[in-house]
N, C-alpha and C positions, 0 to 999 in steps of 0.2 A: 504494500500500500504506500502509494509515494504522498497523498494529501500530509497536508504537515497537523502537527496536533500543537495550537495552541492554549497556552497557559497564561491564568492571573497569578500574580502572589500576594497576599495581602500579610504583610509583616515582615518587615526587611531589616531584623536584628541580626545576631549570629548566624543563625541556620540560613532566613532569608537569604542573606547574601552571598553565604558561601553556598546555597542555591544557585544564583543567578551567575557566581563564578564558576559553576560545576558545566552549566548551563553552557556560557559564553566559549568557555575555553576548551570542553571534550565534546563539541557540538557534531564534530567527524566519527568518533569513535560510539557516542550515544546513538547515533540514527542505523550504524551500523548494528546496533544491540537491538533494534527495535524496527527497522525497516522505515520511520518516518523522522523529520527533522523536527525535531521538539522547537518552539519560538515561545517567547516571553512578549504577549502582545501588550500585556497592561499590569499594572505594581498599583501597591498601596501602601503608607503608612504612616501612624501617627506624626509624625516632623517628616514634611518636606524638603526643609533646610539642614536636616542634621548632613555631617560631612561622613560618610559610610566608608569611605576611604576608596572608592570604584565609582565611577562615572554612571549615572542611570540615565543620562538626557535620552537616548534614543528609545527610551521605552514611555509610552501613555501614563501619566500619571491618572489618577483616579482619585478624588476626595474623601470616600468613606468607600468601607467593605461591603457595603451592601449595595452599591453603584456598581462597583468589582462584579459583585457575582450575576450583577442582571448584565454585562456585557454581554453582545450577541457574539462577539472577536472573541470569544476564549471559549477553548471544550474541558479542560481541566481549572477547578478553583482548587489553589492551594493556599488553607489557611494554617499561618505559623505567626498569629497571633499571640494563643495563649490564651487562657481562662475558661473556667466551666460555662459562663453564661455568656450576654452580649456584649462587645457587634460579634465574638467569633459564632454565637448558635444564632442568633437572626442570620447572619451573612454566606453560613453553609446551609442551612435548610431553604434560603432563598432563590442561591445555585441549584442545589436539585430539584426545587421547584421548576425553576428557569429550563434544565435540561444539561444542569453541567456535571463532570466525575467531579470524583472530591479528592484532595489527599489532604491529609494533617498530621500534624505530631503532637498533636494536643489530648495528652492525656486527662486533664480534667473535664474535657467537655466529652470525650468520649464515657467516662464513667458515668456521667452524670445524663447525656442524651443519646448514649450510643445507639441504643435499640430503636429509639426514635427515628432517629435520623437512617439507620440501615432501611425501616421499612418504607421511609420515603422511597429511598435510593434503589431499592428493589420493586416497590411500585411502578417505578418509573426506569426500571430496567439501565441501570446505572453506577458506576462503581465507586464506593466509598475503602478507600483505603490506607493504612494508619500503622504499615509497620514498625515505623518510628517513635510513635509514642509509649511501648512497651520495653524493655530491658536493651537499653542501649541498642547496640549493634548487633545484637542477636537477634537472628532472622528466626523468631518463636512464633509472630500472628502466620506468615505463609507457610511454617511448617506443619501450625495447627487446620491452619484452612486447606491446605491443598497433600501435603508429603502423609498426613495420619490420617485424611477423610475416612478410611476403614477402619482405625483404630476404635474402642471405646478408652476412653483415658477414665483411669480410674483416680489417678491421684498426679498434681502437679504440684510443685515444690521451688522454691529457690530464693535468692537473694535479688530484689528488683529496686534497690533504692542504695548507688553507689556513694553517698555520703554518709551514709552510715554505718559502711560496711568499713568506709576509710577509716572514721572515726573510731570505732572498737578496734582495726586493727593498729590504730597509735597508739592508743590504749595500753592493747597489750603489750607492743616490742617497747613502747618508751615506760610503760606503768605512770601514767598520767591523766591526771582526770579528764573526763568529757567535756567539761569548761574549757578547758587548755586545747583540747584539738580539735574541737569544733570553731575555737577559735582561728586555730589553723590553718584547717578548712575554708573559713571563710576568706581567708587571707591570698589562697590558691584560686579560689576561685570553687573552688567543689560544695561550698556549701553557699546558700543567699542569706542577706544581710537579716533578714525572717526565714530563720532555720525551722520553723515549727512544722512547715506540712512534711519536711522529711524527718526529724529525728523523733516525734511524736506518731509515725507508719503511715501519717495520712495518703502519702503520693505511693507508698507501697498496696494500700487499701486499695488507692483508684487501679493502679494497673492488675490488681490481683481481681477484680471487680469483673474488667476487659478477660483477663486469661477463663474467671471460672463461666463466665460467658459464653467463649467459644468451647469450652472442654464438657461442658456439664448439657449445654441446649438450655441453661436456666436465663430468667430475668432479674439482674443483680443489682443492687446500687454498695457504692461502698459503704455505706451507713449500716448496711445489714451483716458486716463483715465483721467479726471479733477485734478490738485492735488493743494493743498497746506498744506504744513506743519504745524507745533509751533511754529516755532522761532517768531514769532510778537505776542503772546500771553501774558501779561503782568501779573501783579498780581491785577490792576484795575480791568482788565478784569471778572476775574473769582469773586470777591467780587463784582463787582455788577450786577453778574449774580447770582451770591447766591442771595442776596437783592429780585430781582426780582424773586427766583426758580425756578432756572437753575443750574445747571451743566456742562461744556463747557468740552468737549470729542474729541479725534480726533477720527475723524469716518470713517469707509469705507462702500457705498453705492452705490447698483444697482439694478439699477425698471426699469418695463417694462413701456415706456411712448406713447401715440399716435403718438410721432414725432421721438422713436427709445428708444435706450438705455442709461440712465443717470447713469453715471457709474462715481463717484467721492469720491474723498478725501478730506479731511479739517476737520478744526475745527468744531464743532457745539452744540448746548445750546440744552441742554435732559432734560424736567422737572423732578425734583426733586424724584418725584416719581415713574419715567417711570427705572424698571429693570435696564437695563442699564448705566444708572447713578450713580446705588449703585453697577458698575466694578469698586474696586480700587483695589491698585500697580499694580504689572506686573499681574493680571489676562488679558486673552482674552476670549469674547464674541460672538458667531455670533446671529443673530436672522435671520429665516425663514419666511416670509408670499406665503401661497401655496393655491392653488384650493380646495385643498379637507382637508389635516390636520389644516388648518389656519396658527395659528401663534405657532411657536417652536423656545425656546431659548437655547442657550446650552453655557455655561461658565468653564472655567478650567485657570489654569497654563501656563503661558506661557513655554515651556517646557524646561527645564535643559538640561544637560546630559543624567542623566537616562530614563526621562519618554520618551525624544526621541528615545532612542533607544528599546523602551519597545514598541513602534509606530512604529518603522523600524520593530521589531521581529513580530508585525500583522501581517504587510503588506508581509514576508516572509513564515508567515504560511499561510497564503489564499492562496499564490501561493504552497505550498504542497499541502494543501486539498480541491482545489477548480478547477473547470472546467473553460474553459475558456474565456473569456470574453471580450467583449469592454471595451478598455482602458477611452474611453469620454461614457457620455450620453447625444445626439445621439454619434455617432462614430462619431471620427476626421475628416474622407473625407469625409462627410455630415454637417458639419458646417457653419454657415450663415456667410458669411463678416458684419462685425458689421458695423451697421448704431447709430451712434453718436450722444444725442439728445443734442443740444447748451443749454452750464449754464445759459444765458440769459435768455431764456423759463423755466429755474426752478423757480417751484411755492412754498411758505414758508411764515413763520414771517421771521423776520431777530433781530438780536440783535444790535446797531450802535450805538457807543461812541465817540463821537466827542473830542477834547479837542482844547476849542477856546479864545481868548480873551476875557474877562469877560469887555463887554462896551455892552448899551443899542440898545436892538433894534435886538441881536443876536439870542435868540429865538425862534423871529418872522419871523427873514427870514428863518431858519431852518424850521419851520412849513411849510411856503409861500411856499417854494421849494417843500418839501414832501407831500404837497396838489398839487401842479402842476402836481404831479405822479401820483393824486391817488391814494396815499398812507396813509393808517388810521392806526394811534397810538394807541397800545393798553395800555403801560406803557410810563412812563416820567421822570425822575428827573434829579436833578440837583445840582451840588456841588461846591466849589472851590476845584480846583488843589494844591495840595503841589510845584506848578510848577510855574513858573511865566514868562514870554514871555517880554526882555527888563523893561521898566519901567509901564507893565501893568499886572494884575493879572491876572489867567489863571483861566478859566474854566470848568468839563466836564458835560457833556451833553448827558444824557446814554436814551435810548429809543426802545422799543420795538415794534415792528409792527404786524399787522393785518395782513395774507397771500396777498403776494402782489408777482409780477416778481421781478427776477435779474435783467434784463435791467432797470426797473422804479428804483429800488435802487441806480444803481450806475448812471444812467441820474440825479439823488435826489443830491447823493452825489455830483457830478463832478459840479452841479450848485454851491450847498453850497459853497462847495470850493473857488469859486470867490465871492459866494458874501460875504461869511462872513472870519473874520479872522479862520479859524481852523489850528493849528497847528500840532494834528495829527487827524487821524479817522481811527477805527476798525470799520469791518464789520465780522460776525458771522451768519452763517445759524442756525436758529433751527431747529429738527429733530423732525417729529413726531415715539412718539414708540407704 
């Protein structure tokens, strides 16, 4: 097909740009990969006047995104915006209104209208595609939509939020707080100046929202997603999870359970040995378990500038050389209402650090309590605290368990609690990989 396929872009930050230079300068080598000459008819963005460091005069400026998308001059809207809500969801749902493909790398909007917007897009017989906005440079959304369409996945796994992953693992090799390398972080550039939606799971929630979506055929938002963050992760933590070998990882997690979908975020202790554990800085991970391939891992970059927009220019050439397709696997209007299985019914060891007043007798009732659950010990030890509680030494009290429930855990914990002095207490799921 020699017709050229033109494109809008509306957001010419980072990605944008090294977009539009991916564009400009492998323009011979891209039409060979796709049979049509991709053109850049019309742009968008916040400041006109900002300096981008690259010349845009010979492209159509455009005033707003939603002028963008009703151009009749462009066949692909590519929004690299940003944000769950508008102009990026007015200005893509306007596009396929209009008759345009999509691409983006906008993970919040995807979480938040993905299914929305897929059954426009399928309505109207038209491709929304977004390999970008999931774990970096790992090509996971076309390996879920197209390489495993016969698989059932029964369980997906991995680390999807590379500042986090940086952050524990400074942690660990320097033994320094998360204050200290978050600030760090911030300083490289891997973290934003409002660290909350990454070291709190939220941006792990959204992409893990998008995976259990295509994996499960359910209808997901992130808010139905179990979460918790880092911020309560300490530097105890992770040393005497090494001690015992472990690894403590934020994870994102969803398995097909008897009682529905367990679909959660949080911290969790990965043996030493297990793949996954040996993810450090900003790389991201997912791991697959499926019906018929088993088990597949796949790990990359959290992605830049560049390689996302090397991920946006795919997702642009499938829609030149490719027929057309459902946006989900099943299709969007065929999607099950997710049925949510309670954290309480999750089955695991657990990791649990107590930190208590150091006087006789403490434990025994920690045992007492944690046999009242049902609950068998696999590891034990025990230190004094650099910490001290008034005129009394402080203790912790680190221990490992035998697969046990979440409810028996925290009924474990919440006894302790009165009956012994504990001044603080972590709890840590472990992961098997």
């Amino acid at each position: 097909m020699n017709v050229p396929i033109r494109i809008g872009i509306s957001g010419l930050g980072t990605v944008g740009m090294s977009l539009v230079t991916l564009i400009e300068e492998k323009s011979k080598f891209l039409q060979e990969r796709c049979g049509r000459v991709i053109i850049i008819t019309a742009i968008n963005a916040r400041s006109r006047s900002k300096d981008r460091g690259r010349q845009l005069n010979g492209y159509q400026w455009i005033d707003t995104p939603d002028k963008l998308a009703s151009r009749d001059n462009i066949d692909v809207f590519v929004e690299l915006m940003g944000g769950a809500d508008d102009p990026a969801f007015s200005s893509v749902r306007k596009a396929l209104n209009r008759g345009k493909h999509i691409v983006t790398a906008n993970t919040a909007l995807l979480a938040k209208h993905g299914v929305e917007l897929a059954e426009i897009a399928e309505a109207n017989g038209l491709f929304l595609n977004y390999e970008a906005s999931v774990a970096g440079w790992i090509p996971i959304i076309k390996t879920m939509r197209e390489s495993l369409a016969a698989n059932q996945v029964n369980r997906i796994y991995g680390i999807l939020n590379g500042t986090c992953n940086y952050i524990l693992t400074r942690m660990e090799n320097e033994g320094t707080s998360l204050q200290t390398c978050l600030i760090e972080a911030q300083k490289l550039g891997f973290a934003e100046s409002d660290p909350t939606c990454d070291i709190d799971g939220n941006d792990s929630a959204q992409k893990l929202a998008i995976l259990t979506s295509l994996a499960f055929g359910t209808a997901i938002s992130p808010d139905s997603i179990y979460l918790e963050g880092i911020r309560k992760i300490e530097t105890e933590d992770i040393e005497a999870a090494a001690k015992l070998g472990y690894r403590i990882k934020l994870l994102s997690v969803a398995k097909r359970t008897p009682l529905g979908l367990e679909s959660r975020v949080h911290p969790a202790l990965l043996p030493l040995y297990s793949p996954l554990a040996k993810i450090n800085g900003v790389t991201n991970a997912v791991s697959l378990e499926s019906d018929a391939v088993g088990h597949l891992m796949m790990s990359g970059p959290e992605a830049g500038g560049d390689a996302t927009a090397f991920a946006v220019a795919a997702d642009i050439l499938d829609i030149a050389k490719s027929g057309l397709g459902y946006q989900h696997r099943p299709p969007a209007s065929s999607l099950m209402p997710y049925k949510r299985a309670q954290m309480e019914n999750h089955k695991g060891g657990y990791f649990i650090r107590l930190k208590v007043i150091d006087r006789p007798g403490t434990m025994a009732s920690v045992a007492t309590q944690m046999a009242k659950q049902g609950i068998s010990l696999q590891s034990i030890f025990q230190k004094q605290s650099n910490q001290g509680y008034l005129d009394h030494q402080a203790a912790l009290i680190i221990f490992i368990t035998h697969e046990t429930t979440e409810i028996a855990v925290k009924e474990a914990l919440k006894a302790i609690r009165v009956d012994a002095r504990v001044l603080d207490s972590q709890m840590i799921r472990i992961e098997k990989t």
